[in-house]
C-alpha positions in Angstrom: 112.9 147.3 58.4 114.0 149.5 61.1 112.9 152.9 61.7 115.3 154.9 64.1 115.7 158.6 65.5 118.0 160.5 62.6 120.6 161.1 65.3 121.2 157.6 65.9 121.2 156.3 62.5 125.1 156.4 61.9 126.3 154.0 65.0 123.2 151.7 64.6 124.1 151.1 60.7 127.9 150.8 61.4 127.0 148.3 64.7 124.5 146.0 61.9 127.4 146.1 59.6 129.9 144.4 62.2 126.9 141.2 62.7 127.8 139.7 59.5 129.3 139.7 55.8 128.0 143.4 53.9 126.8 142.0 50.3 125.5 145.4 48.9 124.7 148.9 50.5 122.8 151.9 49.5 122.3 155.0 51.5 120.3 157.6 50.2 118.6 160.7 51.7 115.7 162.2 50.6 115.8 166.0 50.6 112.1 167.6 51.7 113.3 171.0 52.5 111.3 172.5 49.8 108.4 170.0 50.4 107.9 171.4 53.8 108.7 175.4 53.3 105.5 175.0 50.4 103.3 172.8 52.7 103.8 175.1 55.5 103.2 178.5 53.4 100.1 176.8 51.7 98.7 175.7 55.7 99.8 179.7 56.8 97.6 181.0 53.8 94.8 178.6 54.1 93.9 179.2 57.9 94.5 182.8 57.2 91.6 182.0 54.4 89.9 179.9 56.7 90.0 182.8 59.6 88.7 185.6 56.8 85.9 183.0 55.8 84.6 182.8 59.3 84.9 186.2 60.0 82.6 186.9 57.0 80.1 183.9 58.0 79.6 186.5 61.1 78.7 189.4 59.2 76.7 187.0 56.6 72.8 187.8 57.1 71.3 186.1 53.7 70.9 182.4 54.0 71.8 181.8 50.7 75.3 184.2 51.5 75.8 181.5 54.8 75.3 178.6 52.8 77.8 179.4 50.2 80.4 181.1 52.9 80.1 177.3 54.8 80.5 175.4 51.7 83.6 177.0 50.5 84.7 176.6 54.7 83.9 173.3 54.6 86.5 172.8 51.1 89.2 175.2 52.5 89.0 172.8 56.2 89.2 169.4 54.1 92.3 170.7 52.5 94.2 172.2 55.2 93.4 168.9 57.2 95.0 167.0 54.5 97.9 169.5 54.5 98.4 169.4 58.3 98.6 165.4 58.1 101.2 165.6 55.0 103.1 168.3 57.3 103.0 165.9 59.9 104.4 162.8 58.2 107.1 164.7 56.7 107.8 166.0 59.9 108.1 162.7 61.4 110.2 161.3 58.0 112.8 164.1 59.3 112.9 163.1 62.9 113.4 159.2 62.1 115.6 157.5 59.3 114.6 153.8 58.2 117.1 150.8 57.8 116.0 147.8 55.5 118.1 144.8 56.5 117.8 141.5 54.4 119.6 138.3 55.9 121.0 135.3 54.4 121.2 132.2 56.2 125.1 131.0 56.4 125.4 127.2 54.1 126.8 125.5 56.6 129.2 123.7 53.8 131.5 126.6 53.8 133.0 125.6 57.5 136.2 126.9 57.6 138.4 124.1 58.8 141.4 125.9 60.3 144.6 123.5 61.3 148.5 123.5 61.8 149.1 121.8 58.7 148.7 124.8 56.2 146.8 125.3 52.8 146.6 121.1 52.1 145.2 119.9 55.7 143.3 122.7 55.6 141.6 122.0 52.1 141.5 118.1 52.6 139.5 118.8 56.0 137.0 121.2 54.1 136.7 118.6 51.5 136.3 116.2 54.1 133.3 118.1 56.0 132.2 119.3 52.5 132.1 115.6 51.0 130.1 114.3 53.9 128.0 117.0 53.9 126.8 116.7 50.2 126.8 112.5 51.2 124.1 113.6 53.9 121.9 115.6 51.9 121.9 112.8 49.2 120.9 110.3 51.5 118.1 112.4 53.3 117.3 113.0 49.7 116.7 109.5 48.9 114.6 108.8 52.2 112.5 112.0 51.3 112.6 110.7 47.7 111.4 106.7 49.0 108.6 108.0 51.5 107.2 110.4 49.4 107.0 107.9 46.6 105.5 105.0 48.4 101.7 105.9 47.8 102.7 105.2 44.0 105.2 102.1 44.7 103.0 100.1 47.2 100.5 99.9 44.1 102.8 99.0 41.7 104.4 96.6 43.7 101.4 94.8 44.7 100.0 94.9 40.8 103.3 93.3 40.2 102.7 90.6 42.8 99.7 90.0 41.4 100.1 89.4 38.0 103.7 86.9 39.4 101.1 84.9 41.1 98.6 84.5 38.4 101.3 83.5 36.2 102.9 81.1 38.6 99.1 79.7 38.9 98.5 79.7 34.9 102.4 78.1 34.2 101.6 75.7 36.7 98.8 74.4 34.8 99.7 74.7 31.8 102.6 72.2 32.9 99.7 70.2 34.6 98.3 70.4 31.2 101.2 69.0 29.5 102.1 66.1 31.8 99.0 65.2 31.7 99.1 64.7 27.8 102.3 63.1 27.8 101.1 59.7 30.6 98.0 59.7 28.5 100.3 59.5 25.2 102.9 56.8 27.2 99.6 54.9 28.4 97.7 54.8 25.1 101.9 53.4 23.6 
């Protein structure tokens, strides 16, 4: 978000437009004319308030005619402090105008493969760059895919290499097992 003097807002929007690709645009203007004539007719009437107030603090002589003529100052200053900052902001809102810019980053898979060879060199040579593009990706995938997995394969793995070698142990035995029964059978024959 930009926030540039009114004057200059024309050239600096026509200057962003010529950076990149314009998607979507919406000016609009916001029209406080009547805003500001009522804020600054209500801050004319309230200090002339204000100045009447004070004048009759000066002739008050009753403590109780003081107390009330303050109180109803103090109101008639909180609001035409509040009125003064509105009248300010507007006032500022008039002298700047704000630009909202949002960006998109360019893929670079759309590279525009220009050559002497016309519409077919020029599509086989984008589908060349885009093929080997999209072969990239999948392969950085896969190493992405094969480290971030590993905490769950190393486990696995080493459960499966486990249970290979008890079985290798218990087969092996079992086949110990069975010779052993067959030269006892052949010797007892």
């Amino acid at each position: 978000s930009l926030r540039v003097p009114a004057d200059r807002f024309a050239p600096l929007l026509s200057g962003i437009k010529e950076l990149g690709k314009v998607k979507s645009e919406h000016v609009y203007t916001d029209d406080v004319t009547m805003q500001f004539i009522d804020l600054e007719a209500r801050i004319t009437n309230l200090a002339a308030q204000e100045k009447r107030l004070r004048d009759l603090l000066q002739r008050a002589e009753k403590v109780e005619e003081i107390m009330l003529v303050e109180s109803e100052l103090g109101r008639i200053r909180g609001e035409l402090e509040s009125l003064e900052g509105t009248f300010r902001y507007l006032r500022e809102r008039i002298q700047f105008s704000a630009i909202n810019i949002q960006l998109e980053e360019r893929d670079i898979r759309t590279l525009v493969v220009k050559d002497e060879l016309g519409g077919f060199g020029e599509r086989m040579i984008s589908l060349l760059v885009l093929n080997t593009n999209r072969l990239l990706e999948g392969l950085s995938n896969s190493i992405i895919v094969a480290i971030g997995s590993l905490p769950i394969i190393v486990p696995i793995l080493l459960l499966i290499f486990a249970l290979w070698k008890v079985a290798a142990v218990l087969l092996k035995k079992a086949r110990n097992k069975k010779r052993g029964k067959q030269q006892h059978l052949s010797q007892n024959q």
